[in-house]
C-alpha positions as CSV (number, residue, x, y, z in Angstrom):
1,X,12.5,-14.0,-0.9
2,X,12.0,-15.2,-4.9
3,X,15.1,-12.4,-5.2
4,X,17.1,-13.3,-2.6
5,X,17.4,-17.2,-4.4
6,X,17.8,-15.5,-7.2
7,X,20.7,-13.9,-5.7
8,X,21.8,-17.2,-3.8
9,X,21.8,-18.8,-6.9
10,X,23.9,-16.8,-9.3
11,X,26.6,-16.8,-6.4
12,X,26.7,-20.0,-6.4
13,X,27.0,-20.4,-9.9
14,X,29.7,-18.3,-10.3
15,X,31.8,-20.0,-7.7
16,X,30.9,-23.5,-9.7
17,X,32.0,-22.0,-12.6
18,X,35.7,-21.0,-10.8
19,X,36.2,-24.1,-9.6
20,X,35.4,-26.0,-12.8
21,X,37.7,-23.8,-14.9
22,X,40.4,-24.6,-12.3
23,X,40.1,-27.8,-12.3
24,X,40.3,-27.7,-16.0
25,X,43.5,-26.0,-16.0
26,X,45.0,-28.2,-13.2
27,X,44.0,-31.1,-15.4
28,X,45.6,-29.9,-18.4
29,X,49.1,-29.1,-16.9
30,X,49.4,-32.4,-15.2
31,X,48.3,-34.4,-18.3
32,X,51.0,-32.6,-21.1
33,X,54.1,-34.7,-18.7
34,X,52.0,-37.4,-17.0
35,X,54.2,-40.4,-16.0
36,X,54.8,-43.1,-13.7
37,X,57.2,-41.8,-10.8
38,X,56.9,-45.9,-9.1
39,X,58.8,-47.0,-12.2
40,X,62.3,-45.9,-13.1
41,X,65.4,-47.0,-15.4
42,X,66.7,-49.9,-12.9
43,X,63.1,-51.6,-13.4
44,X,63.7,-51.2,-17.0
45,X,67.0,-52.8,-16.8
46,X,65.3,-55.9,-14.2
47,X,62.6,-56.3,-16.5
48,X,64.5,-56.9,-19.5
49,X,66.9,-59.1,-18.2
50,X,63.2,-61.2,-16.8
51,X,62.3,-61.5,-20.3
52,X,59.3,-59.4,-18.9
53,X,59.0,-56.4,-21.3
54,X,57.3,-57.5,-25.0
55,X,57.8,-53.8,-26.2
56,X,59.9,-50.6,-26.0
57,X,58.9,-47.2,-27.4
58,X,61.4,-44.1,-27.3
59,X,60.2,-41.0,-27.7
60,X,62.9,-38.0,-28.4
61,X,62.7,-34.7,-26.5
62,X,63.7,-31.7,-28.8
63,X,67.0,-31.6,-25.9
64,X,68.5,-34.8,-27.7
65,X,69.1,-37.4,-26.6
66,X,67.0,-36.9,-23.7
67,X,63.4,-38.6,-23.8
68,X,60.6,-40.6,-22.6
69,X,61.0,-44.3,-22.7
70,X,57.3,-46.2,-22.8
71,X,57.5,-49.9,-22.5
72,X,54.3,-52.7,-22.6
73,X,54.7,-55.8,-19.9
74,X,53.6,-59.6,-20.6
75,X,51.0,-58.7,-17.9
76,X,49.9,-56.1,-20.6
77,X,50.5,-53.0,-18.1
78,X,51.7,-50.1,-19.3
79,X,55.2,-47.8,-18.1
80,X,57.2,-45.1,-18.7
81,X,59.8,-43.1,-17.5
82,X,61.9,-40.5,-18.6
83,X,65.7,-40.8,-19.3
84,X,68.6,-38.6,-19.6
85,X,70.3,-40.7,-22.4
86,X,67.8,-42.4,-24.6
87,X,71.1,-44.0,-26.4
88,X,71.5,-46.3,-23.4
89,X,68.3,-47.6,-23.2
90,X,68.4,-48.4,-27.3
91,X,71.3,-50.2,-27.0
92,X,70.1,-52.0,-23.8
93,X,66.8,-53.2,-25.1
94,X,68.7,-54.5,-27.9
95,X,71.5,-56.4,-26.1
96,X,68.5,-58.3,-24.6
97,X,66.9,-58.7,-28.1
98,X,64.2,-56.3,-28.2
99,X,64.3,-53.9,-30.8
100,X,62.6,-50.4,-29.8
101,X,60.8,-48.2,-32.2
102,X,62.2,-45.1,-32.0
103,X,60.1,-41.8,-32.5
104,X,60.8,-38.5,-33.9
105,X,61.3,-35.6,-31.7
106,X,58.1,-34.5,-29.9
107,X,57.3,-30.9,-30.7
108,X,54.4,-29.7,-28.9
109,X,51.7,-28.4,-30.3
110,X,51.5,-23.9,-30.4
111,X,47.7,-24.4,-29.5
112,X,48.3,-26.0,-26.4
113,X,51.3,-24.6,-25.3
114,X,50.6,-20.8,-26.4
115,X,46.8,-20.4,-27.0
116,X,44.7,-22.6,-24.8
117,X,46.2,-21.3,-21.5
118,X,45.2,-17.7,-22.4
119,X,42.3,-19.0,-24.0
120,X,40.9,-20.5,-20.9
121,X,42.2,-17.3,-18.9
122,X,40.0,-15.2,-20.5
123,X,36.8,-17.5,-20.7
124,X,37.1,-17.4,-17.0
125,X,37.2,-13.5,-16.8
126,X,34.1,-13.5,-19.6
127,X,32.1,-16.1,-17.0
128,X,33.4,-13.9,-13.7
129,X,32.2,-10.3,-15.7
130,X,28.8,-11.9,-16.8
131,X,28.2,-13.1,-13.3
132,X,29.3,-9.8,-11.4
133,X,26.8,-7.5,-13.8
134,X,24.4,-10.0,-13.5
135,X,24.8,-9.8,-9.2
136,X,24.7,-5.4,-9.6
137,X,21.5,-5.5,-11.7
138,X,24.0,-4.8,-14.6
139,X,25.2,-1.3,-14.4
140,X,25.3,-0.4,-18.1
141,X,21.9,-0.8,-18.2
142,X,21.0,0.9,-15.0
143,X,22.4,3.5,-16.5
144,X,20.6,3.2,-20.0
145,X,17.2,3.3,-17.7
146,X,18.0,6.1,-15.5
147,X,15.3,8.2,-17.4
148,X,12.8,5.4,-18.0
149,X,9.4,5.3,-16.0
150,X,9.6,3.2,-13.0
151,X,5.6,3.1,-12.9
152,X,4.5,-0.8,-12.6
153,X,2.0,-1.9,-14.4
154,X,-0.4,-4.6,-13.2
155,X,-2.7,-6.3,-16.1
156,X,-6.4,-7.2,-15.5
157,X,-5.4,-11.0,-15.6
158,X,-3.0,-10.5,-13.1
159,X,-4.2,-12.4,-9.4
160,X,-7.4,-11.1,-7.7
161,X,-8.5,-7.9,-8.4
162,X,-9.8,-5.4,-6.1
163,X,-13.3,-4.3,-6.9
164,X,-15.6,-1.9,-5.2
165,X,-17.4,-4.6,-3.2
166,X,-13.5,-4.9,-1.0
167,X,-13.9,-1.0,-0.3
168,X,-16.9,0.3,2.4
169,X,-17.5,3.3,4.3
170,X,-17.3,5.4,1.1
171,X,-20.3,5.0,-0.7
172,X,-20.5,8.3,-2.3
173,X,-17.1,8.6,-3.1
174,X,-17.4,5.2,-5.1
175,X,-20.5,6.7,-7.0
176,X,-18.3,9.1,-8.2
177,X,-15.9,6.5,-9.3
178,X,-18.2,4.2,-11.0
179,X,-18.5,6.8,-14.0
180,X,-15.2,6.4,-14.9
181,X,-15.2,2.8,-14.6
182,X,-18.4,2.6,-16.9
183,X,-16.3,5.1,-19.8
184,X,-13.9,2.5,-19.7
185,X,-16.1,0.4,-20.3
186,X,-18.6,1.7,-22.1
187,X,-17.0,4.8,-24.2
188,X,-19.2,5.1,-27.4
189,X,-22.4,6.5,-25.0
190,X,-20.7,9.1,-23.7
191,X,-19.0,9.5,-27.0
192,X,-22.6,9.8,-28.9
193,X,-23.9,12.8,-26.7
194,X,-20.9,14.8,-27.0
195,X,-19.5,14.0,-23.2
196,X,-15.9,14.1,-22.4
197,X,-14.3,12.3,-19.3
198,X,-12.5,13.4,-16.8
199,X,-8.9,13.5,-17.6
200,X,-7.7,13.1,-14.3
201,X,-9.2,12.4,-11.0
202,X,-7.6,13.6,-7.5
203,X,-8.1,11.6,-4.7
204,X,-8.2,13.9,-1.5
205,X,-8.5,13.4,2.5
206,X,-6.6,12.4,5.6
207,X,-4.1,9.3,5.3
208,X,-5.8,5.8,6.0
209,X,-9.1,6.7,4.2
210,X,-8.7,4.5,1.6
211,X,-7.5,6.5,-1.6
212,X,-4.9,4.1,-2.5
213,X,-7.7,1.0,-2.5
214,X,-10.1,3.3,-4.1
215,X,-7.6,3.5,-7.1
216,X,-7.0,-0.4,-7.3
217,X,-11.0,-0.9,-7.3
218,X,-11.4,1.6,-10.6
219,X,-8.6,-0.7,-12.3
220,X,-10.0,-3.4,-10.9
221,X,-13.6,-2.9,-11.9
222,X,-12.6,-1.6,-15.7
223,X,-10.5,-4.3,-16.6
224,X,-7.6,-2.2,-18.1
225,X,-4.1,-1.8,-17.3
226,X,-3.1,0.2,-14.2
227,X,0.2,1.4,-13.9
228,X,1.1,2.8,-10.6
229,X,3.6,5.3,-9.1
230,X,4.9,7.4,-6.4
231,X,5.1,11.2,-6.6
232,X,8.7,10.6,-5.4
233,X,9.9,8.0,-8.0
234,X,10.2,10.9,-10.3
235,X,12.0,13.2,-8.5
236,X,16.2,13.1,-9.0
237,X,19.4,15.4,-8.0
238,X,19.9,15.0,-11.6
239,X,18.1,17.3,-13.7
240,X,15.9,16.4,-16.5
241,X,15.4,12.7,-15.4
242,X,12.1,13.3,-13.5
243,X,10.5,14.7,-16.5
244,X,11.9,12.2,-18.9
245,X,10.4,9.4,-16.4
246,X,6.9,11.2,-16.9
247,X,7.5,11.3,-21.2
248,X,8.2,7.3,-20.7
249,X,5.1,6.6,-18.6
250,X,2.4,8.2,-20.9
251,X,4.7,6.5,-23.9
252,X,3.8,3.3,-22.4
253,X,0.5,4.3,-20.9
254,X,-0.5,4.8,-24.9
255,X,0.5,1.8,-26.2
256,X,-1.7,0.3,-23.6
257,X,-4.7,2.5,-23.5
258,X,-7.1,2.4,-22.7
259,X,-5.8,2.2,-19.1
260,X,-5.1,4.2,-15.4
261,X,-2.5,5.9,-14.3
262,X,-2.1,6.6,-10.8
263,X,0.1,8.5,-9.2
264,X,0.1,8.5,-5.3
265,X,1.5,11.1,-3.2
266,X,1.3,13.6,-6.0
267,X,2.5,16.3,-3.7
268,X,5.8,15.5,-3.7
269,X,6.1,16.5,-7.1
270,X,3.2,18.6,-8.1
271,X,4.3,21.7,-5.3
272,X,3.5,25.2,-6.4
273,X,5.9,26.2,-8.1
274,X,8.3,29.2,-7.3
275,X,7.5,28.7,-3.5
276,X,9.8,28.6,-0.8
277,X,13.4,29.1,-1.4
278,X,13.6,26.9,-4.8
279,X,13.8,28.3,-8.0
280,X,12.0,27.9,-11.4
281,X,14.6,25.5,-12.7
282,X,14.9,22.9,-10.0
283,X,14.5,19.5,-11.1
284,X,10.9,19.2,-9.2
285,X,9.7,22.3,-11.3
286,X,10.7,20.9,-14.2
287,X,8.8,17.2,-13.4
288,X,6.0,19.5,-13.1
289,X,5.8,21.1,-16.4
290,X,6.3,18.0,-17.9
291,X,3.4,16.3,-16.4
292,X,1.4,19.5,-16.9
293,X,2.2,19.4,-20.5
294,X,1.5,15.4,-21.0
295,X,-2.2,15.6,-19.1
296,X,-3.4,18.7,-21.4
297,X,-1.0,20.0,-23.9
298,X,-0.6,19.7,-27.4
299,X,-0.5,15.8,-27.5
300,X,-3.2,13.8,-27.3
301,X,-3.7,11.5,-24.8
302,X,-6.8,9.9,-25.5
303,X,-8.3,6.8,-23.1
304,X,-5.7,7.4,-20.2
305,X,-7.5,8.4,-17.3
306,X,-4.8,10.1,-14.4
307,X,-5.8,9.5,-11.0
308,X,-4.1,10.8,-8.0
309,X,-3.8,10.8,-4.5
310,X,-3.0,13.3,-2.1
311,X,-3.7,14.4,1.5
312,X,-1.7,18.0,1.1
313,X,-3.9,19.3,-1.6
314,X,-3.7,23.0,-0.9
315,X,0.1,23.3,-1.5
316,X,-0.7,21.8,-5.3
317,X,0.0,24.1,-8.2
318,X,-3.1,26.0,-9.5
319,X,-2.0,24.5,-13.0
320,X,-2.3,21.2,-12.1
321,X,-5.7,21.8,-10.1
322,X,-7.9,23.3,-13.1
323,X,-10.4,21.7,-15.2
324,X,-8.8,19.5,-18.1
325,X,-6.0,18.3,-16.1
326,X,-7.6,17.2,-12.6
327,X,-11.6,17.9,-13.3
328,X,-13.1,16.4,-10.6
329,X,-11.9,16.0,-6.8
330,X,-13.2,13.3,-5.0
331,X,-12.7,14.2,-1.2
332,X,-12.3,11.3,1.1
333,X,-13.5,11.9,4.9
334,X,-13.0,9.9,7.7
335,X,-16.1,7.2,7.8
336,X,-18.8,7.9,9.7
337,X,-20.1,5.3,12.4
338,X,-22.4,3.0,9.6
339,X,-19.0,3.6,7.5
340,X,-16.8,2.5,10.6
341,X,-19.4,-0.8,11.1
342,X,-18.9,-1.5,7.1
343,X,-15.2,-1.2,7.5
344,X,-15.1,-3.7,10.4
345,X,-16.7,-6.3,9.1
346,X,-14.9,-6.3,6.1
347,X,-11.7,-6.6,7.7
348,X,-13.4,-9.6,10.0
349,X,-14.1,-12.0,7.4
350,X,-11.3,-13.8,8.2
351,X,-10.7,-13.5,12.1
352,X,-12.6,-15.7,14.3
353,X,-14.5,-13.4,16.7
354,X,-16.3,-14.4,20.1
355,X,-19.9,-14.1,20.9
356,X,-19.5,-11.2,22.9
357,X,-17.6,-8.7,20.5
358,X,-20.2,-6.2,19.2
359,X,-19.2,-4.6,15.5
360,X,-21.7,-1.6,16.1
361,X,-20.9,-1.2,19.4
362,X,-17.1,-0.5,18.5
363,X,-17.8,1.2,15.6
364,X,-19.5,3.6,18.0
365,X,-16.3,4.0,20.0
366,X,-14.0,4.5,17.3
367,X,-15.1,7.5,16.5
368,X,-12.4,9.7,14.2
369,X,-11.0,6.2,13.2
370,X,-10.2,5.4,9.8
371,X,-9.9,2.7,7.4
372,X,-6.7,1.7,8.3
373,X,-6.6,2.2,11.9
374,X,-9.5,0.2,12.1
375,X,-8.2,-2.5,10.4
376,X,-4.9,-1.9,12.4
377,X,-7.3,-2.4,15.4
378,X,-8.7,-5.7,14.7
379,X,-4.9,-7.0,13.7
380,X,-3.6,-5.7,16.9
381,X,-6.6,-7.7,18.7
382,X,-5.8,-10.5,16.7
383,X,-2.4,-10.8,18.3
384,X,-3.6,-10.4,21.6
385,X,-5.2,-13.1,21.6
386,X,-2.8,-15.5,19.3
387,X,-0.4,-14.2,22.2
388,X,-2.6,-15.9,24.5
389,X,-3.0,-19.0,23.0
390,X,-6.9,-18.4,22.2
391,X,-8.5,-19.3,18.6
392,X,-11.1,-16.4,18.5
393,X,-10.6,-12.4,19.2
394,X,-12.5,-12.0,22.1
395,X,-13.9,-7.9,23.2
396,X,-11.7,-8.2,26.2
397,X,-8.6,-8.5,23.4
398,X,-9.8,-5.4,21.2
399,X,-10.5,-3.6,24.3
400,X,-6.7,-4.2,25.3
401,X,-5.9,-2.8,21.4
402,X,-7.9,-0.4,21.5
403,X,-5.6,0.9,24.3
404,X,-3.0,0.4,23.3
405,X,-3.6,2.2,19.9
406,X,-5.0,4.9,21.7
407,X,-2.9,5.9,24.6
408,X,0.1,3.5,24.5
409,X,1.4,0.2,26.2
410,X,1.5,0.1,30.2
411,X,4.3,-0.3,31.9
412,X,3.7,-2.1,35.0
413,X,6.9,-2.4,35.0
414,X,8.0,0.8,36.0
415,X,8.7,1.7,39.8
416,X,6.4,4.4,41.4
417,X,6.5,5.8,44.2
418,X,3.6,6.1,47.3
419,X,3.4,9.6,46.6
420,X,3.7,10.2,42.8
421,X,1.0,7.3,42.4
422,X,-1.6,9.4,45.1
423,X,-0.9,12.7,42.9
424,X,-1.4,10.6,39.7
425,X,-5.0,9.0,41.0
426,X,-6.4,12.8,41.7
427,X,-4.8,14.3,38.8
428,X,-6.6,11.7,36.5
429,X,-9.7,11.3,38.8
430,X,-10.1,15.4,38.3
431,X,-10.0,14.6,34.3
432,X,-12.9,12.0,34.9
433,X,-15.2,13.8,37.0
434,X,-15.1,16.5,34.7
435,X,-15.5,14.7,31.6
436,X,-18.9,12.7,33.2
437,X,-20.2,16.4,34.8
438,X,-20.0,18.0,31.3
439,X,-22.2,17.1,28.4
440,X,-20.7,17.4,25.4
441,X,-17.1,15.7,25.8
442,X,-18.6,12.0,26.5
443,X,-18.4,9.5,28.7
444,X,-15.6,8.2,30.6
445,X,-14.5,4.8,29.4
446,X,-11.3,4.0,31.1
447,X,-9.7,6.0,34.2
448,X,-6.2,4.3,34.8
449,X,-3.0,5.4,36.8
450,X,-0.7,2.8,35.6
451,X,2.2,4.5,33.4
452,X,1.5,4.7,29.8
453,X,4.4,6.2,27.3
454,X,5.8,9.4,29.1
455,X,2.7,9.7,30.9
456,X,2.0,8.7,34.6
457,X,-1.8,7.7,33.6
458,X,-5.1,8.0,31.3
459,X,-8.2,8.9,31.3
460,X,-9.7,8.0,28.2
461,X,-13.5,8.8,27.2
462,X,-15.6,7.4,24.7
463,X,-17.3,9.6,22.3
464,X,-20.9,8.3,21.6
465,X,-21.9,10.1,18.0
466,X,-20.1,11.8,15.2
467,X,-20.4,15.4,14.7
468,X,-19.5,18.0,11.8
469,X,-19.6,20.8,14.1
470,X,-17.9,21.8,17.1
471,X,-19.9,24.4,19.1
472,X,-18.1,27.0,21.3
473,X,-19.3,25.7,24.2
474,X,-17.9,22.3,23.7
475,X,-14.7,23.6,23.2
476,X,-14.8,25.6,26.2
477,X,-15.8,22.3,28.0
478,X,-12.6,20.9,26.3
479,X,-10.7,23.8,27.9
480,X,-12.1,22.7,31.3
481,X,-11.5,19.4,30.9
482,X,-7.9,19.6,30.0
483,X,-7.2,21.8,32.9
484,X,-9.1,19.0,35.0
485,X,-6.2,17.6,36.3
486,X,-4.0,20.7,37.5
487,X,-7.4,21.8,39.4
488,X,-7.4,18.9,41.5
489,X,-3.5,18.5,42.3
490,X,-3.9,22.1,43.7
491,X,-6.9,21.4,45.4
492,X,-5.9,18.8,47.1
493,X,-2.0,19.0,47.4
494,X,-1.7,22.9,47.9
495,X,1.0,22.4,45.3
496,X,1.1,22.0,41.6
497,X,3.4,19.4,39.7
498,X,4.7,19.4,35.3
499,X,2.3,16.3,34.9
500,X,-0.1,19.2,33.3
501,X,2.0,20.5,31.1
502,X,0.9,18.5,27.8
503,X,-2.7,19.6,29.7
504,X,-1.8,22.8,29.3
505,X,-0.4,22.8,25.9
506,X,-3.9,21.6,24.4
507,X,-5.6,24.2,26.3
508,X,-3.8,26.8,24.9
509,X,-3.9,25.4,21.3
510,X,-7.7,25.3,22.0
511,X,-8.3,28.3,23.3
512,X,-5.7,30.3,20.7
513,X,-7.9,28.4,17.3
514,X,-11.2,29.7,19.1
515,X,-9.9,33.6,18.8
516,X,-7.7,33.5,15.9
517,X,-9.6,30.8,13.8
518,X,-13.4,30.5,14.7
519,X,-13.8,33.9,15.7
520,X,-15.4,33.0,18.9
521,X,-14.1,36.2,20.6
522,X,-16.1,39.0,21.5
523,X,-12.5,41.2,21.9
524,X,-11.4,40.0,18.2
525,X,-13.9,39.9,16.5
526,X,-15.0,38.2,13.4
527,X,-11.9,38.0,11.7
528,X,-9.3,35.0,11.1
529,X,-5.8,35.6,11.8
530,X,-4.6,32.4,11.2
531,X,-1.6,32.2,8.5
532,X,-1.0,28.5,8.0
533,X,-0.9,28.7,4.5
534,X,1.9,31.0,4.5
535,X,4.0,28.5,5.6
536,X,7.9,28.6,4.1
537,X,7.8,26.1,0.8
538,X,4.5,25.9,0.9
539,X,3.1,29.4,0.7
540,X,4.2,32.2,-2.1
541,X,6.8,34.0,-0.2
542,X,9.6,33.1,1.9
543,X,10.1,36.5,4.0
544,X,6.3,36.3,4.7
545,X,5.0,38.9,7.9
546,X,1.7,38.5,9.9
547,X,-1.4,39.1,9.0
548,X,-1.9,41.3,11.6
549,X,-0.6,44.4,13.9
550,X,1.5,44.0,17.1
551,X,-1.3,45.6,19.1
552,X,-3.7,42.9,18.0
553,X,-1.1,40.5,18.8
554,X,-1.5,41.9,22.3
555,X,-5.7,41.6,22.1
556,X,-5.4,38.4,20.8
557,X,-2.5,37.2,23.6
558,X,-4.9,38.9,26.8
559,X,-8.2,37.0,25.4
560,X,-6.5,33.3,24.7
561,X,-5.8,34.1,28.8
562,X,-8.7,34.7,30.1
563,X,-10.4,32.2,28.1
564,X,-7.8,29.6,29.9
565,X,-8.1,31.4,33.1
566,X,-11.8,31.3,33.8
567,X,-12.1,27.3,32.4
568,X,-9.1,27.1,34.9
569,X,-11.6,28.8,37.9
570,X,-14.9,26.6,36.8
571,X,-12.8,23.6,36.8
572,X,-12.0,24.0,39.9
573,X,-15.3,25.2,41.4
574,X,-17.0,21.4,39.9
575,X,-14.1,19.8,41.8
576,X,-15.2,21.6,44.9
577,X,-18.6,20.9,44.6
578,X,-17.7,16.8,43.9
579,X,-15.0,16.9,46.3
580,X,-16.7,13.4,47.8
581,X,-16.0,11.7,44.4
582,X,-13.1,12.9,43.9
583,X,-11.8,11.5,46.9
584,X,-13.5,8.6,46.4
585,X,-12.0,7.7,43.2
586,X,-8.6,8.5,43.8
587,X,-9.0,5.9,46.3
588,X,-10.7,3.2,44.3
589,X,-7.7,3.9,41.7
590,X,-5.0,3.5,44.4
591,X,-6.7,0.3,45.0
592,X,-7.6,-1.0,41.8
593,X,-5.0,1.5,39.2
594,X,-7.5,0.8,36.5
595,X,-11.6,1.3,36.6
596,X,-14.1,1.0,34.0
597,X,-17.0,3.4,32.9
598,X,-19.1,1.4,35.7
599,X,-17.3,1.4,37.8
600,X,-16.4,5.0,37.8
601,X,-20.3,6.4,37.5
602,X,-21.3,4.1,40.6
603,X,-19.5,6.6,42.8
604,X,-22.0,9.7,41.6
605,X,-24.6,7.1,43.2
606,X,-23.6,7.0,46.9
């Protein structure tokens, strides 16, 4: 906004500027032959014979004896009026006993006539230049800072700071932090015993787990400059800017130290080099050496700290990886449920929450969430309920979010037929039965058939606990899960329908990690033939092969089936044996299109 009246402004200043320098000119040529058209010669001639004139003037044009002929009234106004024989009106001004005083011939003046109108011509081009290159951001100098750093830097002084106290659910990753702050604070200690910091810092984990924020809290806590920067604000298609950006950041980073730079999406610039199709002289490549050279090379840097961030940190170059650049990684996981609860209320200090919305209790259900999709949570509950004209988030509002988020907006609106809504309540009521029968995929929490996104229903469960393992039999029970729904369609139908195709799809993903990856086959054996870091640009080669023989492909093709293919025959055997529920519930959906957790377990009861 403060830019765009900036903007606002400056237009309107030029177009002031315009107009005044018109009006200027307009002025000008109107006063050099400014007369009274109302009066003319036969007036003269009246007047004079009325004894009403008291003086005569005539002023000779260089055209002789042409002129102007000014006269003063007993009234004491003022006239004048040009003449084509200035001779006449002598001689008529005297025959009435007035004698006129006569001027020499009126030469005008080579400044006015010659100079000021180009004069003023080109004080109107200076003003309309200076306003135009003010408008563009002024192109010379755009160009004069193409290699410059476009890092900002943010002084201690500057607003609030963040500290560590505005980051939770990442207490160990802060502990690791709080060194660095206290060298910056604090350097002759570390100094005394021979210690030397870390020169860099990388910040790694999945997007949303707070990296960024744990980078403003380290300024924030030190009290030194922080200059901050994307990975892709280097990078050019000209070549040799990106690493003359990275010369001008440390050059200002020194005359500022001690202070932090961080860099944030560091991938996009710090890429192992020489992979893919790219060559060792792109402009990227060359960003890199640059940057490699300024963190440890032969000048010293001494009291900037680098931090990074990252959530791709196995395609980084080795270079940039070893100690003396980046010593320490700091890995960032997803926050565990006490994390979660931290997280939450942090981001509900300022939202008005009811009596009946439980922090812990949906800290427990958000589990995988991170930072920022639980803050995104609570924001998207907020506007629930400002949408409904109440004053407080209510659990009925996050429960609505937490839908949303999770599986997508409904669309009540859309039109469903009889029979596509019947086939929807099995297909999802096979997913719930299954999920409640089996214990290690949680809960059910909502079972709904009203369309959501491209899909007809949901059936969403609620995982109760966090866990850093996944055990093969929970990802068989996965398997059976998934395949839930296709079970009961051709159970009940005798026919099968493409709502299982995304079913399908995770099954076989599941199924194909648990022989390739986890080496949970008997047939494969302990060995991983997954390639993912061979990807093209990421990994060392472009014309990469697989990792393993066409007749393993086969062993490894025959056991992902009959891994899918005997889930497929157990899911179907539980529906068989719950065939009561399952009708049942596909009732109380076709009645109800959405149930809750209690409302689904009461049918096991009778």
């Amino acid at each position: 906004m403060e830019n765009n009246g900036r903007r606002l402004f400056r237009n309107l200043g030029l177009y002031v500027a315009i107009l005044a320098m018109g009006a200027l000119i307009i002025w000008f040529a109107m006063s050099l032959g400014r007369t009274d058209t109302s009066y003319g010669y036969n007036d003269y001639v009246e007047d004079l014979g009325k004894k009403n004139i008291t003086q005569v003037e005539i002023v000779q044009n260089e055209q002789v004896p042409t002129g102007q002929v000014r006269i003063k009234l007993k009234n004491g106004d003022e006239k004048s009026f040009f003449v084509v024989n200035t001779e006449l009106a002598f001689t008529d001004a005297m025959g009435y006993g007035i004698e006129p005083m006569v001027r020499d011939v009126k030469t005008q003046s080579i400044f006015l006539t010659s100079i000021l109108p180009y004069l003023l011509i080109i004080v109107i081009l200076f003003i309309f230049m200076s306003f135009m290159s003010a408008q563009n951001g002024g192109g010379n100098s755009r160009m004069m800072n193409f290699g410059k750093s476009r890092a900002r830097m943010v002084l201690p002084d500057s607003g609030k700071p963040v500290t560590f106290k505005d980051v939770e659910g990442v207490d160990e990753e802060k502990e690791q932090l709080e060194e660095i702050v206290d060298f910056l604070k604090n350097p002759k200690k570390y100094i005394e015993v021979g210690a030397r910091i870390p020169k860099g810092v990388i910040l790694v984990g999945p997007p949303g787990t707070g990296k960024t924020l744990l980078a403003k809290a380290v300024a924030g806590e030190a009290g030194v400059p922080f200059f901050s920067v994307s990975g892709s604000d280097f990078v050019e298609m000209f070549v040799g800017v990106g690493a003359s950006r990275v010369r001008d950041m440390f050059m200002e980073a020194k005359r500022n130290a001690p202070c932090i730079v961080f860099i944030d999406e560091i991938d996009a610039v710090a890429r192992r080099r020489g992979a893919g199709m790219g060559g060792g002289h792109d402009e990227r490549e060359q960003t890199l050496n640059q940057l490699l050279v300024e963190m440890d090379g032969f000048s010293v840097n001494e009291g900037i700290i680098v931090l990074a961030a990252t959530n791709r940190v196995d395609i980084l170059d080795p270079a940039i990886m070893r100690p003396g650049r980046f010593d320490r990684k700091v890995f960032i996981n997803r926050p565990d449920s006490r994390g979660r609860e931290s997280i939450l209320k942090v981001h509900a200090k300022n939202k008005p929450l009811s009596d009946d919305v439980d922090l812990h209790e949906i800290a427990q259900a958000t589990s995988g969430f991170t930072g920022a999709e639980l803050e995104n949570l609570l924001n998207e509950a907020a506007i629930v309920a400002a949408k409904n004209d109440i004053k407080f988030v209510r659990k009925e509002d996050i429960k609505k979010a937490f839908i949303k988020l999770g599986i997508g907006v409904e669309k009540k609106s859309r039109v469903v037929t009889d029979k596509e809504k019947k086939i929807t309540a099995y297909h999802e009521s096979g997913h719930a039965i299954l999920f409640h029968l089996l214990p290690d995929v949680g809960p059910v929490y909502t079972v709904s058939i009203i369309p959501t996104g491209p899909a007809g229903g949901y059936t969403m469960p609620l995982p109760e606990k966090d866990e850093m393992y996944i055990t093969k039999g929970k990802l068989i029970q996965e398997i059976i899960v998934s395949l839930g729904g296709r079970a009961a369609e051709e159970l009940i139908f005798e026919d099968i329908t493409t709502g299982a195709s995304q079913d399908i799809k995770e099954a076989t993903r599941t199924a194909r990690n648990m022989v390739i990856k986890y080496g949970f086959s008997e047939n494969v054996g302990l060995i991983s033939y997954d390639n993912d870091d061979d990807e093209v640009f990421i990994g060392r080669d472009f014309g990469h092969t697989k990792a393993y023989s066409d007749h393993t492909a086969n062993v490894i093709d025959d056991e992902v089936r009959s891994i899918v293919e005997d889930c497929y025959e157990k899911a179907k055997s539980m529906l068989k044996e719950h065939m009561d529920v399952l009708h049942s519930c596909s009732n109380l959906l076709l009645e109800k299109e959405r149930i809750s957790r209690e409302e689904f377990e009461a049918l096991f009861q009778g």
